[in-house]
C-alpha positions as CSV (number, residue, x, y, z in Angstrom):
1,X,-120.5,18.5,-45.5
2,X,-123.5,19.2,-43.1
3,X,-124.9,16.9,-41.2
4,X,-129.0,16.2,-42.5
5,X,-131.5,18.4,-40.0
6,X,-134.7,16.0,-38.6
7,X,-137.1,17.7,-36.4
8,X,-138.8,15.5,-34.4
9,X,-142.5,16.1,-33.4
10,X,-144.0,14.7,-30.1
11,X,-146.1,14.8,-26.9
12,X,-144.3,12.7,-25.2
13,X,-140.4,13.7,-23.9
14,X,-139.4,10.3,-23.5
15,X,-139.7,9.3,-27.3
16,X,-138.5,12.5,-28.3
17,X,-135.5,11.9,-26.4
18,X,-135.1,8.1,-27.2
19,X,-135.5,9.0,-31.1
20,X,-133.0,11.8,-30.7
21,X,-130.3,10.0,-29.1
22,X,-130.7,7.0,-32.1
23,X,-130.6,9.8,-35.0
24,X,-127.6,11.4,-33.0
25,X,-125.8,8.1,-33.4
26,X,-126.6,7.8,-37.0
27,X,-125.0,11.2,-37.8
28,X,-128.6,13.3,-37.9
29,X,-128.7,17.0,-36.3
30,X,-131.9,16.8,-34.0
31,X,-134.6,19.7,-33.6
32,X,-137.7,19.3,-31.1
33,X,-140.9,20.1,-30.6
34,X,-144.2,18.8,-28.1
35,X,-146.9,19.9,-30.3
36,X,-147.6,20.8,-34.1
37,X,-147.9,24.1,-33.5
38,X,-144.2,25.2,-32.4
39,X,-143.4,22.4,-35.1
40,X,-144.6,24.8,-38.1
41,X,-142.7,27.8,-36.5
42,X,-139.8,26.1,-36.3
43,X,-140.1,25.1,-39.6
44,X,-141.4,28.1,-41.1
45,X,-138.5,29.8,-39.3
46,X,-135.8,27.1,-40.5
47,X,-136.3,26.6,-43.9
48,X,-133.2,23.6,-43.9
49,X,-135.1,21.1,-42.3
50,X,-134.5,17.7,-43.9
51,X,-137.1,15.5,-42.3
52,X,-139.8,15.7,-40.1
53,X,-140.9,12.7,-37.7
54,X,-144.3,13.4,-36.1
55,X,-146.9,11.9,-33.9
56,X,-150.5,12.1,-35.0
57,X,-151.9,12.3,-31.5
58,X,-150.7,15.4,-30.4
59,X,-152.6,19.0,-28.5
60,X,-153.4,21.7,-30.8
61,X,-152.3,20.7,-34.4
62,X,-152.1,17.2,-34.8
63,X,-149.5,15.3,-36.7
64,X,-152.1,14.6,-39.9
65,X,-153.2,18.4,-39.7
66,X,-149.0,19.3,-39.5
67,X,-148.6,17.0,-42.3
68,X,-151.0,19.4,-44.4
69,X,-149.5,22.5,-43.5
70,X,-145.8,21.3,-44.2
71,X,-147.1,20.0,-47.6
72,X,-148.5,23.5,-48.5
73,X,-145.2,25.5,-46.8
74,X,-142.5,23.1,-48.6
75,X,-143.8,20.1,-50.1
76,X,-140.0,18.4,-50.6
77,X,-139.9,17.9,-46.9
78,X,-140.6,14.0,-46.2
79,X,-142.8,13.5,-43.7
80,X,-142.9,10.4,-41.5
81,X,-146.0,9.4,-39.4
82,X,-145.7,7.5,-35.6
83,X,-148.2,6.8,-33.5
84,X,-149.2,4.1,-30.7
85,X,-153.0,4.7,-31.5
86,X,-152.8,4.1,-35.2
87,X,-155.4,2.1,-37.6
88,X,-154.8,0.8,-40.9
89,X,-157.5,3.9,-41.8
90,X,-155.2,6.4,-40.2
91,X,-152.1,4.9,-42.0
92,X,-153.5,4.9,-45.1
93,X,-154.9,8.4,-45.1
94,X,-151.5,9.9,-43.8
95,X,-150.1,8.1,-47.1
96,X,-152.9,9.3,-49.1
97,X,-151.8,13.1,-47.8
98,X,-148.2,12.9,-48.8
99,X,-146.5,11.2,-45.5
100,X,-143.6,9.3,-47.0
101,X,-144.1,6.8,-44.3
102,X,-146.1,5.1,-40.9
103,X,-144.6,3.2,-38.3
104,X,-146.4,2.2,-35.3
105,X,-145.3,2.3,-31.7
106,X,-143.5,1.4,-29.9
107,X,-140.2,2.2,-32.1
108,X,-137.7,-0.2,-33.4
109,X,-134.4,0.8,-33.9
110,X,-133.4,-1.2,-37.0
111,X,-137.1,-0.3,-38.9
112,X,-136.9,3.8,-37.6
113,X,-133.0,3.9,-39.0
114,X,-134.4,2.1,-42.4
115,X,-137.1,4.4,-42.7
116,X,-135.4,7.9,-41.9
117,X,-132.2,6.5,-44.4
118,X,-134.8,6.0,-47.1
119,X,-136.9,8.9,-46.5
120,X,-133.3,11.3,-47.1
121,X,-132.0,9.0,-50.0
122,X,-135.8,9.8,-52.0
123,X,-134.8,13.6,-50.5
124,X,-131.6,13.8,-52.0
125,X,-132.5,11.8,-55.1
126,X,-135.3,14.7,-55.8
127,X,-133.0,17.2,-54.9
128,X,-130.6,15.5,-57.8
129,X,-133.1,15.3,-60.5
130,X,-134.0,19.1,-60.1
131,X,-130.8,20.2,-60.6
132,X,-130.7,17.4,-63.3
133,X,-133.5,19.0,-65.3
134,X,-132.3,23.0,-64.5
135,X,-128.8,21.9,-66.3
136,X,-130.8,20.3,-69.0
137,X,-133.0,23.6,-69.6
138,X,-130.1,25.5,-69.6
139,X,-128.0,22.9,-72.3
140,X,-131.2,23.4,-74.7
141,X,-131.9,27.1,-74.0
142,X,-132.3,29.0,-77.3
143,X,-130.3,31.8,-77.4
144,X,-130.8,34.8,-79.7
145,X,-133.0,38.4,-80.2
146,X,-132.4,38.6,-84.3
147,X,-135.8,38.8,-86.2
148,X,-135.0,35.4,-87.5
149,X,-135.1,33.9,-84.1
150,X,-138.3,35.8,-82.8
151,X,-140.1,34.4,-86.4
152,X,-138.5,30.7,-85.2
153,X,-139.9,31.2,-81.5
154,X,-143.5,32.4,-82.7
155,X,-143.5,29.0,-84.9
156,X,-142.7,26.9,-81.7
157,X,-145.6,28.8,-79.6
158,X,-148.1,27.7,-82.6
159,X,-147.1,24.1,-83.3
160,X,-146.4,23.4,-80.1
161,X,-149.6,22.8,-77.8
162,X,-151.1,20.5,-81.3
163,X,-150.1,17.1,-81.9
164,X,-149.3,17.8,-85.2
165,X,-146.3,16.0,-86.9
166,X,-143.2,18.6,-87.0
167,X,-140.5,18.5,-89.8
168,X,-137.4,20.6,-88.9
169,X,-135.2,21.7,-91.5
170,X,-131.8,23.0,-90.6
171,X,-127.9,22.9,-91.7
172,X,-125.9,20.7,-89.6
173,X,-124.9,22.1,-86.2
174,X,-127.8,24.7,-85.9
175,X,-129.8,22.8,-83.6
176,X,-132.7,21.1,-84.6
177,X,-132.2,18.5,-81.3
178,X,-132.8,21.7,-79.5
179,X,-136.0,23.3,-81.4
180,X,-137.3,19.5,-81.1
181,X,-137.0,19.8,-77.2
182,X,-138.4,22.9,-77.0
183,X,-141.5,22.3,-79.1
184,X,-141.7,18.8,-76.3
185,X,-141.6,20.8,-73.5
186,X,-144.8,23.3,-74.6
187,X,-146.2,20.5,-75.5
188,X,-149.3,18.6,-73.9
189,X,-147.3,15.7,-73.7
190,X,-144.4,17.1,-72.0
191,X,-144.7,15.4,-68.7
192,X,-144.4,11.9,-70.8
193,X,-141.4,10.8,-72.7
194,X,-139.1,12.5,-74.9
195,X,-137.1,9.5,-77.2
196,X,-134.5,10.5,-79.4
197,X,-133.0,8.8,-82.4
198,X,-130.0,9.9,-84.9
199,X,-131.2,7.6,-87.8
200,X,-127.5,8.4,-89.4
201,X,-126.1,6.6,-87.0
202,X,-127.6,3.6,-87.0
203,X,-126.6,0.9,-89.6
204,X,-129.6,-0.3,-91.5
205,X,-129.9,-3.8,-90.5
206,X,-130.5,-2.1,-87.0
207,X,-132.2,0.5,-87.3
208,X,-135.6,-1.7,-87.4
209,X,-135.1,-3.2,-84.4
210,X,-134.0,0.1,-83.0
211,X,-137.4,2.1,-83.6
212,X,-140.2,-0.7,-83.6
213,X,-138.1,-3.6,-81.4
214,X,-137.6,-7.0,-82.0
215,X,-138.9,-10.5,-80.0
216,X,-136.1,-13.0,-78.6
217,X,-135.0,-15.0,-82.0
218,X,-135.7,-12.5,-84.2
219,X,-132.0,-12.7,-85.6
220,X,-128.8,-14.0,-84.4
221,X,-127.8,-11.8,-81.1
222,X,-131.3,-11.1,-80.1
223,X,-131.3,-13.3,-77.1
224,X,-134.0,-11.4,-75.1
225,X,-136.7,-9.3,-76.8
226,X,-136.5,-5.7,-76.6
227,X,-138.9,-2.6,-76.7
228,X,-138.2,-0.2,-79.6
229,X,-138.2,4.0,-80.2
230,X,-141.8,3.5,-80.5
231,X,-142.7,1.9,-77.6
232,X,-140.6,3.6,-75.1
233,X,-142.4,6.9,-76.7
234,X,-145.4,6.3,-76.2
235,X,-147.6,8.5,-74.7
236,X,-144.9,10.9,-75.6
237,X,-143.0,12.2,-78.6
238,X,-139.9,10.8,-80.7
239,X,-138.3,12.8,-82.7
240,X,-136.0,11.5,-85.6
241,X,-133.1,13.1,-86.2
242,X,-131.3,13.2,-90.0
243,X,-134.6,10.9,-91.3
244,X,-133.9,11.5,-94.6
245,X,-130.9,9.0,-94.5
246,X,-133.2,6.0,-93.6
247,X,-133.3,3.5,-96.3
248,X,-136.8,2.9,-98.5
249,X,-137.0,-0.1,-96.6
250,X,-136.9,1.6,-92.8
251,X,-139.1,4.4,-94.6
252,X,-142.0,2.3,-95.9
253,X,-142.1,0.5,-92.1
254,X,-142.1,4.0,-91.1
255,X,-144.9,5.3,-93.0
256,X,-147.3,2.3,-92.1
257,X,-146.8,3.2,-88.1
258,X,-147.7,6.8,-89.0
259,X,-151.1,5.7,-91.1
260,X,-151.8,3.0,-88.5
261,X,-150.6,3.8,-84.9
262,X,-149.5,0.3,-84.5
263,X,-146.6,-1.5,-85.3
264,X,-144.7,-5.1,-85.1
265,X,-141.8,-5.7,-83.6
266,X,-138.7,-7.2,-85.8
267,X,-139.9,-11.2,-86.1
268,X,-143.1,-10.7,-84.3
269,X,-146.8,-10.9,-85.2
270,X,-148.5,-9.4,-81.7
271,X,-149.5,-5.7,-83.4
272,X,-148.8,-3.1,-80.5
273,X,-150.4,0.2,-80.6
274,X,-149.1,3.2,-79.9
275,X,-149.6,6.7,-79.4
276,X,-146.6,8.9,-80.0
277,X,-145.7,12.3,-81.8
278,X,-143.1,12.0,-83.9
279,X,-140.9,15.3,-84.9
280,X,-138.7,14.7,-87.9
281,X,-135.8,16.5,-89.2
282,X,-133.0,16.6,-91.6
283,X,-130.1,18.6,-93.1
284,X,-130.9,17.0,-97.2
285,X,-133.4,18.9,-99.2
286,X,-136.0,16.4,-98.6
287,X,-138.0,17.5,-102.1
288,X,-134.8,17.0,-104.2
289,X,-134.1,13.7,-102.5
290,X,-137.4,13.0,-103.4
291,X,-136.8,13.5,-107.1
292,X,-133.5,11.5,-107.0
293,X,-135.5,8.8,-105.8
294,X,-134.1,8.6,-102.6
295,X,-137.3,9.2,-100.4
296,X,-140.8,8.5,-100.2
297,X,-143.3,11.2,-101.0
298,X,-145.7,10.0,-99.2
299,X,-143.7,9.9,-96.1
300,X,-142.6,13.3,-96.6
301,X,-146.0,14.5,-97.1
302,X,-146.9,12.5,-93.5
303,X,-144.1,13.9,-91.7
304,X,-144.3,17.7,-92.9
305,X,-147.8,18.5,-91.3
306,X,-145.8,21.5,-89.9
307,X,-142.6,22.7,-91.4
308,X,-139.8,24.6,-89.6
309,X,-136.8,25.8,-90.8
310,X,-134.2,26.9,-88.4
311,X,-132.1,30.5,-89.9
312,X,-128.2,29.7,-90.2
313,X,-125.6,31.5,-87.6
314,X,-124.2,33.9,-90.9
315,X,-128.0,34.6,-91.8
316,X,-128.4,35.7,-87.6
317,X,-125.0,37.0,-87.1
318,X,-126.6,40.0,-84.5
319,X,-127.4,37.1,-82.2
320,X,-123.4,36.4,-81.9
321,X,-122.5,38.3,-79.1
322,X,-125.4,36.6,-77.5
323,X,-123.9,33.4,-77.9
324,X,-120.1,34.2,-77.0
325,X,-121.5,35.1,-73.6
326,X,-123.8,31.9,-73.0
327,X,-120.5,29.9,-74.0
328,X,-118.1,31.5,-72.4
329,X,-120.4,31.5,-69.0
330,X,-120.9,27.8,-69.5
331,X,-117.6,26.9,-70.3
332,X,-115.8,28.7,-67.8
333,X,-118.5,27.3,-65.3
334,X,-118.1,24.1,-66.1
335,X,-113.5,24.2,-66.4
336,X,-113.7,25.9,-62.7
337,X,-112.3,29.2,-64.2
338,X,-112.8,32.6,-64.2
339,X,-115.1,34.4,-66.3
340,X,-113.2,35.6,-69.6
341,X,-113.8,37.9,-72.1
342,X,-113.7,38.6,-75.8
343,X,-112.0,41.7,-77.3
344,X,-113.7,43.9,-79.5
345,X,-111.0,42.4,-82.2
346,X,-111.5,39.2,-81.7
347,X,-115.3,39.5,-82.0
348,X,-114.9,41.1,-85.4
349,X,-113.1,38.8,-86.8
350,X,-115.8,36.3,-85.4
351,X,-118.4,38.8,-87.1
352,X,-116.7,38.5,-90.2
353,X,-116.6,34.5,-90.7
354,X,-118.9,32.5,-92.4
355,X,-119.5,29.7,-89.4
356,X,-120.0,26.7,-92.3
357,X,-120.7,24.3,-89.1
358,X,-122.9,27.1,-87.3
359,X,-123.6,27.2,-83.8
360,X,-122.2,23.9,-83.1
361,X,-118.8,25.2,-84.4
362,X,-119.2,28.4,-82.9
363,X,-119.3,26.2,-79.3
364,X,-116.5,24.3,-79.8
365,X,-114.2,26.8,-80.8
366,X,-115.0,29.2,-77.2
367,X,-114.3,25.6,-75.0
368,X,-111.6,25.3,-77.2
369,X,-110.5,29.0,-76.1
370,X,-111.6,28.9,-72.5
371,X,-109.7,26.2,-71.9
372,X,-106.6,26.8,-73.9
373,X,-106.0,30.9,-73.5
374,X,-103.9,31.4,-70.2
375,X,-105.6,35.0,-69.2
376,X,-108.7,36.6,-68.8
377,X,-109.3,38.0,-72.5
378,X,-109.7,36.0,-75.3
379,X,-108.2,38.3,-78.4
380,X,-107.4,38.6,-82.2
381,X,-104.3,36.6,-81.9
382,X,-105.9,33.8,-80.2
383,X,-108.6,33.1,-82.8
384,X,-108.0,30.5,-85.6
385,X,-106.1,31.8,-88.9
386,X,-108.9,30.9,-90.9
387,X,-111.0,33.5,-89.4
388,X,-108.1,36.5,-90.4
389,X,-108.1,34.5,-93.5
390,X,-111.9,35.3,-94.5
391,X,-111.1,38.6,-92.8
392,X,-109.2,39.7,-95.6
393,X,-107.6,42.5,-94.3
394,X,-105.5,45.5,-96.0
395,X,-101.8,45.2,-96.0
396,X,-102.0,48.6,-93.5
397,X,-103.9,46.7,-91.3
398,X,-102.3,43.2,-91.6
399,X,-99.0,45.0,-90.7
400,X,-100.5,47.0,-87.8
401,X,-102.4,43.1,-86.3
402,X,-98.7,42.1,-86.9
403,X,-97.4,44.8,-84.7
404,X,-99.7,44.7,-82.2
405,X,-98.9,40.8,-81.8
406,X,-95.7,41.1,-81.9
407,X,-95.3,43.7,-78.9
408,X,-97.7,41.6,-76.8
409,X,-95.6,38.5,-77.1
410,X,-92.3,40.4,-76.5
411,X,-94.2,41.8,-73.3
412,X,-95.0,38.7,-72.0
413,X,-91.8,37.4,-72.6
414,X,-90.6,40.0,-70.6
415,X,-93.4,40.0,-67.9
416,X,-95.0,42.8,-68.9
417,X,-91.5,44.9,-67.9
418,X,-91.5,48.0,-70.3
419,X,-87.8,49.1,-70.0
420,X,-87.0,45.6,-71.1
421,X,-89.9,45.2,-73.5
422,X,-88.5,48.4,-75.1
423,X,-85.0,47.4,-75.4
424,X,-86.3,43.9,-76.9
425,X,-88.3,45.7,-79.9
426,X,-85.4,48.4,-79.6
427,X,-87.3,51.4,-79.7
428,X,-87.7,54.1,-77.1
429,X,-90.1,53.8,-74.2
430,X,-92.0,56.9,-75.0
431,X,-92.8,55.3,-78.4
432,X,-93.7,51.8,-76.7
433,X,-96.0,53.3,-75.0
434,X,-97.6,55.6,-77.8
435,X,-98.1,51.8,-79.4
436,X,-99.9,50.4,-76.2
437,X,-102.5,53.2,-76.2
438,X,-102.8,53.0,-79.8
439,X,-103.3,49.4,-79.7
440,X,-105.3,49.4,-76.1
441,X,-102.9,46.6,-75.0
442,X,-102.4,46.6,-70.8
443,X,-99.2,45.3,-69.5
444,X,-101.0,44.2,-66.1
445,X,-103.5,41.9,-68.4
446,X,-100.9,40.1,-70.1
């Protein structure tokens, strides 16, 4: 691992020097320079600088005019102020510019150590939550180019930027979580909170508590009191996954936040208000649980400001190939192997199924098959027999799937040896290999 890079900025060689040596103990790499001017070439020229320690008395570009530039040229580099000349003013404007720190001279070794140690830590901790939120984009990325995903993206572009209330209809695993986030992220409000509930999987006598909190006492077990959904949304949005299996109870509770803004928490009386988007959405015909008497109108008619209803994957099948390769990149990513690939077989008989639990099923069956296929291609004979089930193929074609399987498992019995393989299927080797360009089967890929 590399050792963190600190260039240190001063006037004086002495405390350059001193400052070095202490940073060379605690396991820093150590750049100079005696004014702010070669300071901002070097770090223009070195873009891996870590830190920065500066004067603010220094010839030609002081340290609170460096401090400007390096904010403008890469504002992720910490900055921290030193001087021997400093005022409380001077301090407090450095911080107001973006310094992460000021320490007056002359230097102590235990308080410069603290400082530079914190200083990386934020660094590295900023450095983690970008890479944090670049895997998150990608996890929620929607994937697809059919004309029922373009109508689905010019919805999000329109409800988005309003705070109008969004009801998402969709089968299970097509990914209303991830239309939810997407709509929250062009969204005025994406820089505040983004709450999630699954009201499914709370029991009832929870979920209360769960989306408007409870005070200590409430019931047996609340020893503390605790913020709900609600208030840990605020500001931002909350979206409610599967609402329509909240109880009439849960749903009348509901609809009074929505009217009012404000709630109570569970065995409380202070009334808290709040400002949150809610986006709802659920698998059940909400209109025929309606009739059954199994939801509230009126809370229906509150949460469906906007309707959107996501396509399912056998009404989009075009956007399938799409998807095999976003999986298969992800997956082989994230099992540390190499990138495999799909055989034109094998994606038939994926264009030929049904997908009853849609995308989500779709993505666990290519983890499945990245991690449990030994080679490189994923084919016919590794998919599921349900798929060459709903396949239904013709008793010519059965038998020649058959044949093809059966020569590539006698192949790699035999290590792909074609002598042997044809002695094995006892046939000649000119008609073995009449069968592998038939088939398109390569000994060296099995």
């Amino acid at each position: 691992m590399s050792r963190p890079r600190v260039l240190i900025v001063d006037d004086e060689a002495r405390i350059r020097s001193s400052l070095g040596g202490i940073l060379i103990d605690e396991g820093y790499d150590i750049f100079m320079a005696d004014n702010g001017l070669t300071a901002l070439e070097k770090i223009r020229g070195n873009g891996s600088v870590d830190l920065v320690i500066t004067d603010i008395w220094m010839p030609k570009v002081d340290g609170l005019e460096l401090l400007k530039e390096i904010r403008h040229v890469n504002p992720d580099i910490p900055v921290i102020m030193i001087s021997g000349h400093g005022t409380i003013e001077t301090a407090v404007k450095a911080i107001k510019m973006g310094a992460f720190d000021f320490i007056e001279k002359p230097l102590t070794l235990e308080k410069t150590v603290l400082v530079v140690k914190h200083a990386m830590d934020q660094r590295r901790l900023q450095a983690e939550n970008r890479n944090l939120w670049v895997r998150i984009n990608k996890k929620y990325k929607i994937i697809g180019c059919s004309k029922a995903m373009d109508e689905l993206r010019r919805q999000i572009e329109v409800a988005a930027p309003t705070n109008g209330r969004v009801l998402i209809y969709g089968e299970n695993g097509t990914g209303k979580e991830l239309i939810a986030r997407e709509i929250y992220e062009k969204s005025k409000r994406k820089d505040k909170p983004f709450v999630s509930v699954n009201c499914a999987a709370i029991p009832e006598d929870l979920i209360e508590s769960e989306l408007f909190g409870h005070e200590k006492g409430a019931f047996t077990g609340a020893i503390c009191s605790k913020q709900g959904k609600f208030e840990l949304a605020d500001g931002g949005t909350l979206f409610l996954d599967e609402v329509g299996d909240m109880s009439q109870k849960t749903q009348a509770k509901l609809l009074r936040v929505l009217e009012e803004g404000a709630l109570q928490r569970v065995g409380g009386v202070k009334v808290i208000k709040v400002n949150v988007r809610v986006i709802a959405a659920s698998n059940k015909n909400l209109k025929e649980e309606i009739k059954r008497g199994n939801f509230r109108d009126d809370l229906y008619y509150r949460l469906n400001v906007i309707p959107v209803e996501i396509p399912c994957l056998k009404e989009r099948k075009e956007d399938i190939a799409l998807l095999l390769d976003h999986f298969l990149k992800e997956f082989c990513s994230d099992n540390g192997k190499n990138l495999k690939k799909v055989t034109p077989e094998a994606l038939d008989l994926m264009m030929c199924y049904d997908w009853p639990g849609n995308v989500r099923e779709l993505k666990n069956l290519i983890e499945r098959l990245v991690i449990m296929v030994p080679g490189n291609a994923i084919t016919a004979m590794d998919i599921p027999l349900s798929f060459h089930e709903n396949n239904q193929p013709s008793l010519g074609k059965a038998k020649q799937e058959f044949e093809k399987y059966f020569i590539i498992k006698v192949l790699r019995s035999s290590q792909g040896n074609i002598s042997k393989s044809a002695k094995i299927l006892k046939i000649e080797r000119s008609l073995l290999y009449q069968k592998l360009k038939k088939y398109n089967i390569k000994p060296k890929n099995i």
